[in-house]
Rosetta silent file (secondary structure, phi, psi, omega in degrees, C-alpha in Angstrom):
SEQUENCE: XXXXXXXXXXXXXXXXXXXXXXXXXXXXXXXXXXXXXXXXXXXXXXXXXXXXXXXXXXXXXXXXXXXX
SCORE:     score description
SCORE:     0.000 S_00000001
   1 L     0.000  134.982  174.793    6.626  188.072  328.782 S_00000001
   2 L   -56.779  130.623  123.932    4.202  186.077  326.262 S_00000001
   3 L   121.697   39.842 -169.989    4.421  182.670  326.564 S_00000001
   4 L    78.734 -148.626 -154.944    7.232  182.934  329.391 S_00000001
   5 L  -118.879  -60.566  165.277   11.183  183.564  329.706 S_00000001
   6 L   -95.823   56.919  173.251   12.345  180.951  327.883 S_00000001
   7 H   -68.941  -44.617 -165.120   10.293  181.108  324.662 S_00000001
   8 H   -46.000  -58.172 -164.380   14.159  181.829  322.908 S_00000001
   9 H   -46.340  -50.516 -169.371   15.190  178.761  324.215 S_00000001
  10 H   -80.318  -55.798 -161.305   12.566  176.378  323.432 S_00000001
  11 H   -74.042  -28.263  157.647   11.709  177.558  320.055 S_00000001
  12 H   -60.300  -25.351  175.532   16.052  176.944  319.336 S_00000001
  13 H   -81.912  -53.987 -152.745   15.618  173.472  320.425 S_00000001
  14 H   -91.425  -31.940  150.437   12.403  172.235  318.904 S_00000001
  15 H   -61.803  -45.567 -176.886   14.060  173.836  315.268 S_00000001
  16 H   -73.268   -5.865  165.223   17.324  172.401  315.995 S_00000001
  17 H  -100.999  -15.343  158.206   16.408  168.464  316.670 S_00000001
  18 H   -98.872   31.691 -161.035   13.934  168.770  313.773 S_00000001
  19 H  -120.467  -82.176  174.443   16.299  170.182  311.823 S_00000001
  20 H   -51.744  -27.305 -146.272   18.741  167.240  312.905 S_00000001
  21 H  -109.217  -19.785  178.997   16.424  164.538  313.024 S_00000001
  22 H   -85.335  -28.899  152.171   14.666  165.407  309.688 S_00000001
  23 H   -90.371  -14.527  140.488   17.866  165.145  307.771 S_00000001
  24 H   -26.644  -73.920  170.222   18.589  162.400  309.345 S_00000001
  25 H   -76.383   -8.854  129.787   15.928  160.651  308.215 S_00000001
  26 H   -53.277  -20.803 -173.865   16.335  161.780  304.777 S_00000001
  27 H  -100.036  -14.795  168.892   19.656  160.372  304.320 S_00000001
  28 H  -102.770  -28.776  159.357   18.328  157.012  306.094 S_00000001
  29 L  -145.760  113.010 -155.143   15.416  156.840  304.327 S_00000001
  30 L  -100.505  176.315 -171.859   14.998  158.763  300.866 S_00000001
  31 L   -57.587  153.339  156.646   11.810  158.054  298.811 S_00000001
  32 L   -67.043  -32.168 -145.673   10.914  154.970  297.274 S_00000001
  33 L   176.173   80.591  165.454    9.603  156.573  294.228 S_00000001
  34 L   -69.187  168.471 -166.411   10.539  159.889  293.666 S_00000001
  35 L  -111.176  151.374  168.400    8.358  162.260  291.532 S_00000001
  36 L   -29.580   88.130 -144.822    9.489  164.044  288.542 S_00000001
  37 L    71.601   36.335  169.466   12.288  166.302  289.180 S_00000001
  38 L  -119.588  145.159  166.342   13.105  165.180  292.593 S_00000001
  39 L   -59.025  151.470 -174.806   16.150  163.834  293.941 S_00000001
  40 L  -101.049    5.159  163.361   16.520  160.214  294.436 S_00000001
  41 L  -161.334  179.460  147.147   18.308  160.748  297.510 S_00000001
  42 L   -49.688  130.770 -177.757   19.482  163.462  299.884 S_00000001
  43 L   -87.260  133.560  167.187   23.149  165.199  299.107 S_00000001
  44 H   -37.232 -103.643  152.095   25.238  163.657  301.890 S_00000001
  45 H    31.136  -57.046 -164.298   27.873  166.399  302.102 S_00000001
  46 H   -92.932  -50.588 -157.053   24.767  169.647  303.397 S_00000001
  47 H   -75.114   -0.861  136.087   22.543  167.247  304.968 S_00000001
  48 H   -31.680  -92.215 -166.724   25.973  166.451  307.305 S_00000001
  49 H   -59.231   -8.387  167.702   26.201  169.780  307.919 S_00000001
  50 H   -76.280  -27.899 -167.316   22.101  170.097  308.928 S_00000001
  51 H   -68.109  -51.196 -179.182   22.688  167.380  311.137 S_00000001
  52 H   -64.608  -74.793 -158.183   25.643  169.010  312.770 S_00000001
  53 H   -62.568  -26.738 -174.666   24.032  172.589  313.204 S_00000001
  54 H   -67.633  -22.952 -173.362   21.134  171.277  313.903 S_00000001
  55 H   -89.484  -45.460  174.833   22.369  168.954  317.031 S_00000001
  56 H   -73.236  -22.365  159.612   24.684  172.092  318.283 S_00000001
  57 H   -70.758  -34.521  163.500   21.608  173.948  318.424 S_00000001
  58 H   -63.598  -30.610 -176.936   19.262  171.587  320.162 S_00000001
  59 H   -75.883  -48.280  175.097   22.579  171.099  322.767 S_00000001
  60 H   -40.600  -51.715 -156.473   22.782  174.632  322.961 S_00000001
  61 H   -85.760  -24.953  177.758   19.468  175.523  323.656 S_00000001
  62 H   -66.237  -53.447 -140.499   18.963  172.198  325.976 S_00000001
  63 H   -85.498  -28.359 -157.860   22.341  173.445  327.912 S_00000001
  64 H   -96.331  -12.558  178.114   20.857  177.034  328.476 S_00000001
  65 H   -72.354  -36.213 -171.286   17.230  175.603  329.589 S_00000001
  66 H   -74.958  -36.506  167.464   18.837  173.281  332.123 S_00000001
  67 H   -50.842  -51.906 -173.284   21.379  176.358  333.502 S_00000001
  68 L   133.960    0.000    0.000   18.796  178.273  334.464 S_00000001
């Protein structure tokens, strides 16, 4: 298979922790100086819920590389 057997795997992980870790760091540190018609901060409430899918996906995908 191209690039091996657990391409699935890998490519679920490396979206799901920047997926968590990138709203993360919007919600810890929003812009200094947003530009016209930008938010001035991240809405709490979805980037929560990025954080969350994003972390059960990276666990997910971590738990099925490490099974085997």
């Amino acid at each position: 298979m191209f690039l091996g057997e657990d391409l699935l795997a890998y490519l679920v992980l490396a979206l799901g922790a920047a997926m968590a870790v990138g709203s993360l760091a919007a919600i810890v540190r929003p812009p200094e100086a947003p530009k016209e018609g930008e938010l001035a901060r991240a809405p709490l409430s979805r980037s929560v819920v990025m954080i969350v899918v994003g972390t059960v996906a990276a666990v997910w995908a971590l738990a099925s590389l490490l099974s085997g």
